[in-house]
N, C-alpha and C positions, 0 to 999 in steps of 0.2 A: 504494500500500500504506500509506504514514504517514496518509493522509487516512484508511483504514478502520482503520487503530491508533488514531488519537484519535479517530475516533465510539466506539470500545469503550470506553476509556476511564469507569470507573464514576461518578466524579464531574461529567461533563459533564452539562449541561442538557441538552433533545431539541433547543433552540436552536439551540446548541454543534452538537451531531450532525449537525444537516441543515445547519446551515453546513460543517461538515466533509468532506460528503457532495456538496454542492455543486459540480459539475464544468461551467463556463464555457469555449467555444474561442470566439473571437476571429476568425473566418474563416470562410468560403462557399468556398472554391479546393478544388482535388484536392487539396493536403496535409493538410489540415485535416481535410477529411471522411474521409479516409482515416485518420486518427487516429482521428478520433473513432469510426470504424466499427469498430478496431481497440481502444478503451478498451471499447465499450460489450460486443464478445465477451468481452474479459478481466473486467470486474466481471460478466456473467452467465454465465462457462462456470469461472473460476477462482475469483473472491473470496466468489462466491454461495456455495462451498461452505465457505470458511471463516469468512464474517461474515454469514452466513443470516440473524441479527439486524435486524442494517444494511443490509441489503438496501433494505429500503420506504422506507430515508429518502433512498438515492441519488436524486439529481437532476442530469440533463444536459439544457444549453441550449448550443443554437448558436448565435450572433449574427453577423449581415451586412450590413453597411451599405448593399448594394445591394437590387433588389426581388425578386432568389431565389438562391440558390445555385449554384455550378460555372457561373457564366455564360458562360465560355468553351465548353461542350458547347451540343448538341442540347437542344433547352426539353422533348422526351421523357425525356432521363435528367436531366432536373433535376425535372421533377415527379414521377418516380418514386424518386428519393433523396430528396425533400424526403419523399411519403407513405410509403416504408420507414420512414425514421428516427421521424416522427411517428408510427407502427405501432409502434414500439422503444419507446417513450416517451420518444425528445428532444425536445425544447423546441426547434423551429428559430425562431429569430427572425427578420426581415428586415426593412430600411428603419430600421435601428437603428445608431446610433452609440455607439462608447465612446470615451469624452472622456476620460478619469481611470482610470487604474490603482493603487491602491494594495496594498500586502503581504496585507488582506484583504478587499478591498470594489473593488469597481469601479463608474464611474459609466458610465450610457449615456442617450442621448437619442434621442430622435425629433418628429416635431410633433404627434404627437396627445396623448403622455402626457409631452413636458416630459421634464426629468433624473431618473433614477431608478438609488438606490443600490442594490447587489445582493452582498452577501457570500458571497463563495466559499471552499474547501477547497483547491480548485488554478483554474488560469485559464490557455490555452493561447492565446500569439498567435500565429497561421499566416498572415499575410494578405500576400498579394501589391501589385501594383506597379496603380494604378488607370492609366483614360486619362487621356494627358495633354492639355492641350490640341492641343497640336500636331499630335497623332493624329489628333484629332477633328476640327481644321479639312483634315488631307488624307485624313481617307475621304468629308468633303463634297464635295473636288474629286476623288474616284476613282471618287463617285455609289456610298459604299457606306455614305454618314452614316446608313441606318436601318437598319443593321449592329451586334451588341452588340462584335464585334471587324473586325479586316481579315481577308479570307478571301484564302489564296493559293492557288496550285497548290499538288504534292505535293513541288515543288523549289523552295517558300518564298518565292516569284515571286507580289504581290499581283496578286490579279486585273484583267486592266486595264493592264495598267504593265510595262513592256520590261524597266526594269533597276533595280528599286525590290523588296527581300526584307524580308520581316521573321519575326521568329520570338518566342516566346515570350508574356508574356502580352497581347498586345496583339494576337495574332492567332490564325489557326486554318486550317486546312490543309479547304479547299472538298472538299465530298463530290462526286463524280463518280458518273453513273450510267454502273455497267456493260452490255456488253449480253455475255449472255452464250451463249454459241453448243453446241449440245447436234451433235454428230455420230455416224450410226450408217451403219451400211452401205446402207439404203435410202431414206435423208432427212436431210436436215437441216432444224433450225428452230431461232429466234431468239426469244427472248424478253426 
């Protein structure tokens, strides 16, 4: 709400404004998107009706320093949040770092366009916990190194491994196919 109080503000530049207006998260994970999924309904279902004005100058980017978003999911719902959100008009970013946070400007890099500054209104950091090495040298001996996390059972039990559990961002709970069994009084069949 202060961000779309000083875009109204009469003496600001349209500068000013779209700097104002400017909304930055700092994350690719479920919490993150999940916010930002939840700012982008609040400025188009509540703020659009009181700052209709300021509406065109809103601007939201997502920034990730990996090569897509929610990489712990299914690479299905990751291409399908990444083209929702750019549907939305977010700006999703990937393959991008931020090096520098300051009170209005944030710095981010990558290797094809080098450091570049970006002045924001507000700026959200959400980001979780990356691999660590150590991760990554034992899913090479659990043969699950071309893996984006460790995949366990549904009782957190890595796949592969007796009495080795993990849980949270560095892993992900293996989809099992069901089979599932239809029964009627003169048949049964499996599918």
């Amino acid at each position: 709400m202060n961000c779309f109080e000083r875009a109204s503000l009469p003496n600001l530049s349209e500068e000013e404004r779209k700097k104002s207006l400017n909304f930055v998260l700092i994350s690719g994970g479920p919490t993150g998107v999940e916010f930002f999924a939840k700012l982008l309904d609040f400025v188009q279902e509540d703020l659009s009706k009181l700052y209709h004005n300021a509406l065109e100058m809103v601007h939201i980017s997502l920034i990730e320093a990996g090569e897509y978003i929610l990489t712990m999911f299914d690479k299905k719902i990751t291409q399908f949040t990444e083209e929702k959100f750019q549907w939305d008009g977010i700006d999703v970013k990937t393959n991008i770092k931020v090096v520098k946070v300051l009170g209005d400007s944030l710095t981010m890099t990558n290797s094809s366009t080098g450091e570049v500054n970006i002045p924001y209104g507000m700026a959200i950091w959400s980001t979780g916990f990356g691999k660590r090495l150590i991760i990554l040298g034992f899913m090479k001996q659990v043969d699950q190194g071309n893996m984006r996390v460790l995949e366990t059972v549904e009782w957190l039990r890595v796949l592969g491994c007796e009495n080795i559990y993990a849980l949270g961002d560095c892993s992900i709970i293996a989809q099992q196919k069901v089979m599932v069994c239809f029964m009627s009084s003169t048949k049964t069949s499996f599918s």
